[in-house]
VEXDREN-2710 file (C-alpha; in Angstrom, 1 decimal):
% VEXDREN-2710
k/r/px/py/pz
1/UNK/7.8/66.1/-44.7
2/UNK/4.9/65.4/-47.0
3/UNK/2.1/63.9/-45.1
4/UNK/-0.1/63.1/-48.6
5/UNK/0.7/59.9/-50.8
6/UNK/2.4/59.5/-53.8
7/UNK/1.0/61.4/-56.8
8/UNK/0.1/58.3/-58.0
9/UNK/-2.3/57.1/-55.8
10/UNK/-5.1/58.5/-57.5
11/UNK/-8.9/57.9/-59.2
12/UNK/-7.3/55.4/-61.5
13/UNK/-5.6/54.2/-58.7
14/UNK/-8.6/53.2/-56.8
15/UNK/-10.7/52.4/-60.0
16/UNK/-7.7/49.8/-60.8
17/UNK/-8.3/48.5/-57.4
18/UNK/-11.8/47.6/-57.4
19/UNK/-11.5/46.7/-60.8
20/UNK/-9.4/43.7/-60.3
21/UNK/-11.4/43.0/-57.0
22/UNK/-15.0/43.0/-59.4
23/UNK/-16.6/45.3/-56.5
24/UNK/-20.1/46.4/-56.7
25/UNK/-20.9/49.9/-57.9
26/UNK/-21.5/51.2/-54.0
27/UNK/-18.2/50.0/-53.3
28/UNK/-16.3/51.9/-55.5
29/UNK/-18.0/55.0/-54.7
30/UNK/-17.1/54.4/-50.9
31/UNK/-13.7/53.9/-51.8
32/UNK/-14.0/57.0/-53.9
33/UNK/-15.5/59.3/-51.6
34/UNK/-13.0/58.1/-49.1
35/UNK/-10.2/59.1/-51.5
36/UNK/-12.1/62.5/-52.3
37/UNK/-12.4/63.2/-48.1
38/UNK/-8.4/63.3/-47.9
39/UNK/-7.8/66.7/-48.6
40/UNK/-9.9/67.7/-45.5
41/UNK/-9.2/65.1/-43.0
42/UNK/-7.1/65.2/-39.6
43/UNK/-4.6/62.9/-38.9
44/UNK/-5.5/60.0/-35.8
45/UNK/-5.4/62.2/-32.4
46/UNK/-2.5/61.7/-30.2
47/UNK/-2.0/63.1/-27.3
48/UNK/-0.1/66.6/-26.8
49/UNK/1.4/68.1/-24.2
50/UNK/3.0/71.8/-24.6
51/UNK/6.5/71.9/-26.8
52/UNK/5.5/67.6/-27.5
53/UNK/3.6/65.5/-29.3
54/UNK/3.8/62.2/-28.2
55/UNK/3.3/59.9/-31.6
56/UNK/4.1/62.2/-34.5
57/UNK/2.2/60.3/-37.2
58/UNK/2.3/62.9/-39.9
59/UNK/6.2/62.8/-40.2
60/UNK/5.9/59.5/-41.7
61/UNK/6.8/59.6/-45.9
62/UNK/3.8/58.3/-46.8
63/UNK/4.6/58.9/-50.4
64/UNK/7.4/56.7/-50.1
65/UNK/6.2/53.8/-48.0
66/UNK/2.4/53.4/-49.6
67/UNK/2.3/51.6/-53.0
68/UNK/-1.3/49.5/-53.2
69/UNK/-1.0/48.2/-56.9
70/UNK/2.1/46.2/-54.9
71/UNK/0.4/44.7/-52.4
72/UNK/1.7/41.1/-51.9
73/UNK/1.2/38.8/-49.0
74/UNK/0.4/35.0/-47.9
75/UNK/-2.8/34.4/-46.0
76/UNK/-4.5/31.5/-44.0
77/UNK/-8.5/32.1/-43.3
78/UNK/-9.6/29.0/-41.7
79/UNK/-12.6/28.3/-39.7
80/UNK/-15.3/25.4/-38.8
81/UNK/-17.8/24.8/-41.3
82/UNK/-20.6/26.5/-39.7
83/UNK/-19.3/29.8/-39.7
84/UNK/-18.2/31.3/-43.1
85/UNK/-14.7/32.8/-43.4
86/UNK/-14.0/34.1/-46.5
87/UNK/-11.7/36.5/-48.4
88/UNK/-13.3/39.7/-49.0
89/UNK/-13.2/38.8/-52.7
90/UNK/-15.4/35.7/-52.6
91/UNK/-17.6/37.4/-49.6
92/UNK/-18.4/40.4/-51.9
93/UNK/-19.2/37.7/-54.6
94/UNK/-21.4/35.8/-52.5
95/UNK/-22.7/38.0/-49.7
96/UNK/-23.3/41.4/-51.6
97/UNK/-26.3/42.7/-49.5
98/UNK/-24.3/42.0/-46.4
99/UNK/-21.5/43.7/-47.2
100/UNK/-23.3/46.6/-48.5
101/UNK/-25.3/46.6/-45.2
102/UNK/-22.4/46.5/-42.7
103/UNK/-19.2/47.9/-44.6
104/UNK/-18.4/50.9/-42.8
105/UNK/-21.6/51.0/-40.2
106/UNK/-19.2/50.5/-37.1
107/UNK/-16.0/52.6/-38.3
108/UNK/-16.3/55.7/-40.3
109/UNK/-14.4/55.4/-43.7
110/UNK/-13.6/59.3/-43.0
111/UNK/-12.7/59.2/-39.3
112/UNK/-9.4/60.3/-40.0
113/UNK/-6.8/61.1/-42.8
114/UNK/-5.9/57.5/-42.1
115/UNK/-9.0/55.2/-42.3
116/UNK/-10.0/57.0/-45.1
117/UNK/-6.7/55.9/-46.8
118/UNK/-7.3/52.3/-45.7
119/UNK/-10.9/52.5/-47.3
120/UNK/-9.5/53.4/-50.6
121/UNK/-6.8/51.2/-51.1
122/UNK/-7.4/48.2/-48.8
123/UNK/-6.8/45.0/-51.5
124/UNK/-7.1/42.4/-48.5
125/UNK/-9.7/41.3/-46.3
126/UNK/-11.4/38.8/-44.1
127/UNK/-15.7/38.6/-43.8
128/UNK/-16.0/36.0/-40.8
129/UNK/-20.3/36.0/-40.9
130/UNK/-21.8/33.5/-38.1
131/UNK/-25.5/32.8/-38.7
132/UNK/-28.2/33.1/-36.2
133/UNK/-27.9/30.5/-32.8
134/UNK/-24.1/28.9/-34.1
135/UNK/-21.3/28.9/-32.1
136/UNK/-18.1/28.7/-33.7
137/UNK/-14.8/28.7/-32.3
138/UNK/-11.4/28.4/-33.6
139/UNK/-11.3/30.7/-36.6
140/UNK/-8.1/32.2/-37.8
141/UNK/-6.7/34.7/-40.0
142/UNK/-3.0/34.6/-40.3
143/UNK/-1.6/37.6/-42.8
144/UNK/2.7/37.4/-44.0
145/UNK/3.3/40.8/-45.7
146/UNK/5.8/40.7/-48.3
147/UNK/5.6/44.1/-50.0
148/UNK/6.3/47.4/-49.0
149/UNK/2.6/48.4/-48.2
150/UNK/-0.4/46.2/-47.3
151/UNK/-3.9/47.2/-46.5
152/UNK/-6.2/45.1/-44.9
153/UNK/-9.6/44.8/-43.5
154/UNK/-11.7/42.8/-41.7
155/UNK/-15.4/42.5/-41.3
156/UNK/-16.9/40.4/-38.4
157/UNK/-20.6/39.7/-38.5
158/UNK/-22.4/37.7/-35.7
159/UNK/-25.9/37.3/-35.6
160/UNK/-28.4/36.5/-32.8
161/UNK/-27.5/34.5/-30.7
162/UNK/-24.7/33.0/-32.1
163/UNK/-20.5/33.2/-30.9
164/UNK/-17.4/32.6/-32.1
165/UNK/-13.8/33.2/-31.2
166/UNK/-11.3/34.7/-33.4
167/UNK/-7.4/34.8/-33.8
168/UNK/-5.7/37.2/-35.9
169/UNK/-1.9/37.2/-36.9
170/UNK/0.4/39.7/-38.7
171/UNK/4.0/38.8/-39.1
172/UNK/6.7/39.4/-42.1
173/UNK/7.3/37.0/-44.8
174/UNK/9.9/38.6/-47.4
175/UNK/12.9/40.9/-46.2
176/UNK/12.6/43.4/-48.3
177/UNK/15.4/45.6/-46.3
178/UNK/13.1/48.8/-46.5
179/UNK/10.4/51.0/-44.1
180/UNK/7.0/49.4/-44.6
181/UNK/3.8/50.3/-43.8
182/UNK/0.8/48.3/-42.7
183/UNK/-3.0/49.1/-42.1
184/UNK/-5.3/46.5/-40.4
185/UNK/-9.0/48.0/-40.2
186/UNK/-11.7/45.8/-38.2
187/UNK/-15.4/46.1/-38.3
188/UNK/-16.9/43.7/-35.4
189/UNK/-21.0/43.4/-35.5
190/UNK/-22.6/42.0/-32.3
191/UNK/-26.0/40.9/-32.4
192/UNK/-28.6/40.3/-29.6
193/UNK/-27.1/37.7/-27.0
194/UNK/-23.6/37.1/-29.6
195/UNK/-20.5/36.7/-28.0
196/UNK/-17.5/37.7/-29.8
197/UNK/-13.8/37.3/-28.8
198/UNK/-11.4/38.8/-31.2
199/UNK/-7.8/38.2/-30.7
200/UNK/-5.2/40.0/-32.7
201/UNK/-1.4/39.5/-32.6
202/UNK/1.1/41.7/-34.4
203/UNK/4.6/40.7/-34.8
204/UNK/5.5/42.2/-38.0
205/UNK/9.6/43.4/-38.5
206/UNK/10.6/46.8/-36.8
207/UNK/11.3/48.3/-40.0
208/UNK/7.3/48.7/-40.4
209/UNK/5.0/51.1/-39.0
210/UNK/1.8/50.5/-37.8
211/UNK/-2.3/51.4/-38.0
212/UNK/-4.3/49.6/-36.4
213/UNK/-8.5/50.2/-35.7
214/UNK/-11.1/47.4/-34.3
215/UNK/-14.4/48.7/-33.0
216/UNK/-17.5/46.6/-32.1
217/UNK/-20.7/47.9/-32.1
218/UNK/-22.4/45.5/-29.5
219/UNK/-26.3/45.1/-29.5
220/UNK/-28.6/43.8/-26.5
221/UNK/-26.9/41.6/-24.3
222/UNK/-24.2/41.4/-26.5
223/UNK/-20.7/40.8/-25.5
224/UNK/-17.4/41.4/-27.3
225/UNK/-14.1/40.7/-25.9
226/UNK/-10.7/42.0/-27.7
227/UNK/-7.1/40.7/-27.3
228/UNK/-4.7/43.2/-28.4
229/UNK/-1.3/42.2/-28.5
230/UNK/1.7/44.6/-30.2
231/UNK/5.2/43.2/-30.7
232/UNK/6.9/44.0/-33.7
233/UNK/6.8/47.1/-35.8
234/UNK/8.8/50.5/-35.6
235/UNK/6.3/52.5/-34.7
236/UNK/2.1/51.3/-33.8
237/UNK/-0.9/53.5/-33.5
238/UNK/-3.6/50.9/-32.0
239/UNK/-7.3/52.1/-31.5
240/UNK/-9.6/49.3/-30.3
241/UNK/-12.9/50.5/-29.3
242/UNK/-16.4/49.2/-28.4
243/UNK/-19.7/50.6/-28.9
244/UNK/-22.4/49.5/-26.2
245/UNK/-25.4/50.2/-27.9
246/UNK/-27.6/47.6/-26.8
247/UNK/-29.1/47.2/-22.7
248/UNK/-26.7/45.1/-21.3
249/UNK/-24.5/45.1/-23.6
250/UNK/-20.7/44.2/-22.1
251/UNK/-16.7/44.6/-23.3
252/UNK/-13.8/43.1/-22.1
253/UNK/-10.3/44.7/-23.4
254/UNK/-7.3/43.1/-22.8
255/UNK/-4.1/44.6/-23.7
256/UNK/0.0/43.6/-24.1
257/UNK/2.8/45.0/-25.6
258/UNK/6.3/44.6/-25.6
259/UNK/9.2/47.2/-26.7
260/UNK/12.5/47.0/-26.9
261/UNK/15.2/48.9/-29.3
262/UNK/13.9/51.9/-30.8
263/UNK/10.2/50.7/-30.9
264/UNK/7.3/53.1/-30.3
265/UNK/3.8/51.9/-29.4
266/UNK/0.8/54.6/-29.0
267/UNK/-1.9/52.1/-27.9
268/UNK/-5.5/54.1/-27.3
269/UNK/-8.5/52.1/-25.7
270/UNK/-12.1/53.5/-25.7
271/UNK/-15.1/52.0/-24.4
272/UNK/-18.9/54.2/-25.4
273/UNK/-21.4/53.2/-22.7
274/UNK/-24.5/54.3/-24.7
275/UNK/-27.3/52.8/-22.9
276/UNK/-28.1/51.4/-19.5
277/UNK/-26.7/48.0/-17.4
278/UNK/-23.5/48.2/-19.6
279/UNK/-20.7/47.0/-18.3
280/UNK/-16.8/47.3/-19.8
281/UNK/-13.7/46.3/-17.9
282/UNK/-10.2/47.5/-19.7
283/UNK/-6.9/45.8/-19.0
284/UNK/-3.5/46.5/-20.4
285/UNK/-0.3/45.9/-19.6
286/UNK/3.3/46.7/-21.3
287/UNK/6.8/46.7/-21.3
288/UNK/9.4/48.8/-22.5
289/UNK/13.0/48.0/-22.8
290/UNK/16.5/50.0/-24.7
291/UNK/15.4/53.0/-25.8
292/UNK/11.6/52.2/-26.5
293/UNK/8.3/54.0/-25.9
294/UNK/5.1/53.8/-25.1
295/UNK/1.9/56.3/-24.9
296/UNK/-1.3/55.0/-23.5
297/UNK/-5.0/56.5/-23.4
298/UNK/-7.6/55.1/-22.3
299/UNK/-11.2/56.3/-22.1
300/UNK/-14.3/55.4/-20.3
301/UNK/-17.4/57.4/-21.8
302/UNK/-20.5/57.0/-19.9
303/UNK/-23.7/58.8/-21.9
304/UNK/-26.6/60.3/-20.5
305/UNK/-29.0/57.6/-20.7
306/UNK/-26.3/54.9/-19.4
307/UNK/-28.2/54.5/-16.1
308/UNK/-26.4/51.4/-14.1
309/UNK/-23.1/51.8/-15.5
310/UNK/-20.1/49.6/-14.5
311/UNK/-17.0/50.3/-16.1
312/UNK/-13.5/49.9/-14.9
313/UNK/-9.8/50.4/-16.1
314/UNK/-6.5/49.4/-15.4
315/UNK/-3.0/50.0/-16.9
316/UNK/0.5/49.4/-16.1
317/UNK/4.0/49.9/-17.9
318/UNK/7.0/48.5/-16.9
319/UNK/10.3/50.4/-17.7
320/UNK/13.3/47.9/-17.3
321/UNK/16.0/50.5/-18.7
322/UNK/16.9/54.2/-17.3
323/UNK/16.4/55.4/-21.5
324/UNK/12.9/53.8/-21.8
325/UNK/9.9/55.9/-21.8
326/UNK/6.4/55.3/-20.8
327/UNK/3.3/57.5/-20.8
328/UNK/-0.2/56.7/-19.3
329/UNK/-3.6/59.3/-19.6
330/UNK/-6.6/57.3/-18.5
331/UNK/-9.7/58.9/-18.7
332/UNK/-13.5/59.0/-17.2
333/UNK/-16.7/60.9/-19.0
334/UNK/-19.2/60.5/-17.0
335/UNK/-22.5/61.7/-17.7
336/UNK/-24.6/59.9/-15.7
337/UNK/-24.3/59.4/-11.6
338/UNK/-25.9/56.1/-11.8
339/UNK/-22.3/54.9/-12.5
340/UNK/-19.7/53.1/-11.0
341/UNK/-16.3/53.7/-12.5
342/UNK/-13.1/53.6/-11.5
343/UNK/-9.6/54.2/-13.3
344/UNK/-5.6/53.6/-12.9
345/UNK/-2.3/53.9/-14.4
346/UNK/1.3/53.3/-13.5
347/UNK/4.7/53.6/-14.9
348/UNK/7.3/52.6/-13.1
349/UNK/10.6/49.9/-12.7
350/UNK/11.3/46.6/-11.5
351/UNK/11.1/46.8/-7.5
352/UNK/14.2/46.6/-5.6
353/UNK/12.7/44.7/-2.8
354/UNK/11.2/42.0/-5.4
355/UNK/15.0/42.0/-7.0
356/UNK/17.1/41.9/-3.8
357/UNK/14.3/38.9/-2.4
358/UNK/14.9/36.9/-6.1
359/UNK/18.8/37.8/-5.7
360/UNK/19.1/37.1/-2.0
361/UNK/17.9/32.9/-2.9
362/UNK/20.4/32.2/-5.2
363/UNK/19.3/34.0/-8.6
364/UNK/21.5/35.9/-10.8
365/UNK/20.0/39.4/-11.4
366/UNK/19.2/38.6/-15.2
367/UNK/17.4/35.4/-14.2
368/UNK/15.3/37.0/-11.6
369/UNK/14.2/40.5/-13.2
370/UNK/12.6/37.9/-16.4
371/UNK/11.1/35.9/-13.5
372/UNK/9.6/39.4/-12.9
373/UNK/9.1/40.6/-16.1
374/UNK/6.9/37.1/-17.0
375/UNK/5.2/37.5/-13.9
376/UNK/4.1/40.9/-14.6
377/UNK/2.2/39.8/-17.6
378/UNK/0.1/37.1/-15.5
379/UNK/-3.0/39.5/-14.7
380/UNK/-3.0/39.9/-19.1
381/UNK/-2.7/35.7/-19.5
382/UNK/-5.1/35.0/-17.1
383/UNK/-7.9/37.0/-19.0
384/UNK/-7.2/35.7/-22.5
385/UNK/-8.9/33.1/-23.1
386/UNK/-7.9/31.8/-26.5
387/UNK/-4.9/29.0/-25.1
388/UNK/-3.2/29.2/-28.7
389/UNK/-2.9/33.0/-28.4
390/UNK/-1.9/32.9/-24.2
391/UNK/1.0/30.7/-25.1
392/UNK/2.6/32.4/-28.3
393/UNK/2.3/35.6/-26.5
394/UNK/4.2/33.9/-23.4
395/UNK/6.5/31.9/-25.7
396/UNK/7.3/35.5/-27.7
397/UNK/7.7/37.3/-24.2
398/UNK/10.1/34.8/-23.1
399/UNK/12.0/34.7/-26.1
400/UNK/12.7/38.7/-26.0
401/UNK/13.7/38.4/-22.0
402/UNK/16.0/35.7/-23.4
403/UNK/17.8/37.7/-26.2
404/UNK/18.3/41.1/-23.8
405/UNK/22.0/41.7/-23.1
END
């Protein structure tokens, strides 16, 4: 299978693009040299083990599924009047030099075959920019895709001082009875003392496949917390990462997913202590149900001059059929033994004793392994936060446990 896109996505293609978007000059030659980099670039890393590759993102039929000059969707950007939240159209209008100054400073257009795509052809966007000392909260960004490709991006910029709270949607609007393909790309700017919590919930139809990449690069006692929450899709390739540049800079990463069917979720979590009295605390937790899958990496990086580290890491799958499969590789780099780390995985099924105590008062078996199940998710409710996003992700849980046979 081809792993380039159609013949058509081209200069003219990208030129068209920008054209209708009315970029700036230094745009276009981003998207440009992001086209140009293609050729050369690797595919996301997943993880391999001998004979296996555990998310084979190059099979996809990328000429097939990606077809920009199509893109069609319904979106709600809404926010309190002291933050700005605008579409990328209108911010590149009326915020030029901050754009310029921050597109692409915390994720590489050319990290991969795949970002690089998204830089070229992204035609959606969000630019959330808090000022200096404002807190704002309640700001949310709500994408339905109704084509057959979508490419979106989002640029977060908060400045000293200042916080605000942000919840992100992706679900389908049109059935268009054919594969999709979706690319979210978030760029998460923390200034001295900010504090940003990014929530992010994707629900879109199982016929679509999935790449997703937030990082945050976090200055002096920064903090930024992300919610990462996977339900729908086919197939997902998730990277969330944070970047703790500044002294005392801290992340919080919480984690759910939920897959049943045939659905395959490749979720990778990364924090980059780069400086000292950083602190990062990584929790995920997922179920897989029918014949889904999930593969999970996690990585703590602690650098040289990180002195006073604290970083810790915790994941857990839950298998609730014998044809479900679940995969965990957590990982330390530690480079400095003024550190304290720690890390932990498991994969594993409903305990018998829990199900024979639950089945021993009265409860049918169904009843009591969704009691389970919904308890089982309570460690990932209790650190989010943002209510609105806590319930829908219970309510969406509970409405899966509901529909299994």
């Amino acid at each position: 299978m081809s792993t380039g896109v159609h013949a058509s996505i081209d200069e003219a293609t990208v030129r068209q693009i920008s054209d209708e978007l009315d970029e700036p000059d230094w745009l276009l030659e981003t998207r440009l040299a992001a086209l140009e980099a293609l050729d050369d670039l690797e595919f996301p890393d997943v993880i391999r083990t001998p004979g296996r590759t555990w998310t084979d993102l190059q099979a996809l039929e990328y000429e097939e599924l990606v077809d920009p000059l199509s893109a069609a969707e319904e979106k709600d950007q809404l926010g309190p009047e002291e933050a700005e939240v605008l579409p990328f159209a209108e911010a590149v209008a009326e915020h030029g030099d901050l754009l310029e100054e921050h597109f692409g400073s915390v994720v590489d257009p050319e990290t991969n075959y795949l970002t690089a795509l998204s830089t070229a052809l992204f035609t959606t966007g969000t630019v959330v920019h808090v000022p200096e000392g404002v807190d704002a909260e309640d700001v949310t960004v709500r994408t339905d895709m109704n084509s057959r490709s979508l490419f979106n991006y989002t640029l977060v910029v908060a400045e000293e001082s200042s916080s605000v709270t942000i919840l992100e949607r992706q679900e389908t609007g049109t059935d268009l009875e054919a594969d999709r393909y979706y690319s979210g790309v978030t760029e998460v700017v923390a200034g001295e003392n900010s504090y940003v919590q990014f929530g992010n919930l994707q629900d879109l139809d199982e016929s679509t496949y999935v790449y997703g990449r937030r990082e945050a690069a976090v200055d002096t006692y920064g903090t930024v917390d992300w919610i990462e929450c996977n339900l729908g899709s086919r197939l997902t390739k998730s990277s969330v990462e944070s970047h703790l540049d500044g002294e005392a800079a801290e992340s919080k990463m919480v984690g759910a997913f939920y897959g049943h069917n045939d659905q395959h979720f490749d979720v990778n979590v990364r924090v980059w202590h780069n400086t000292e009295h950083t602190t990062a605390d990584l929790v995920t937790r997922g179920v897989v149900d029918d014949e889904a899958r999930s593969v999970y990496e996690g990585v703590q990086n602690v650098g040289a001059p990180a002195w006073d580290t604290n970083s810790y890491q915790r994941e857990n799958t839950l298998m609730l059929s014998d044809e479900s499969e679940a995969d965990a590789a957590p990982k330390l780099i530690i480079n400095n033994h003024d550190t304290e780390a720690s890390h932990s995985a498991t994969v594993g099924q409903v305990d018998d004793e829990d199900m024979l105590y639950m089945t021993s008062r009265a409860v049918d078996e169904r009843t009591a392994k969704n009691m389970l199940v919904e308890g089982f998710y309570v460690p990932v409710f209790e650190e989010i936060e943002v209510e609105e996003l806590r319930e829908e992700l219970r309510g969406r849980i509970q409405g899966r446990l509901q529909g299994r046979a």
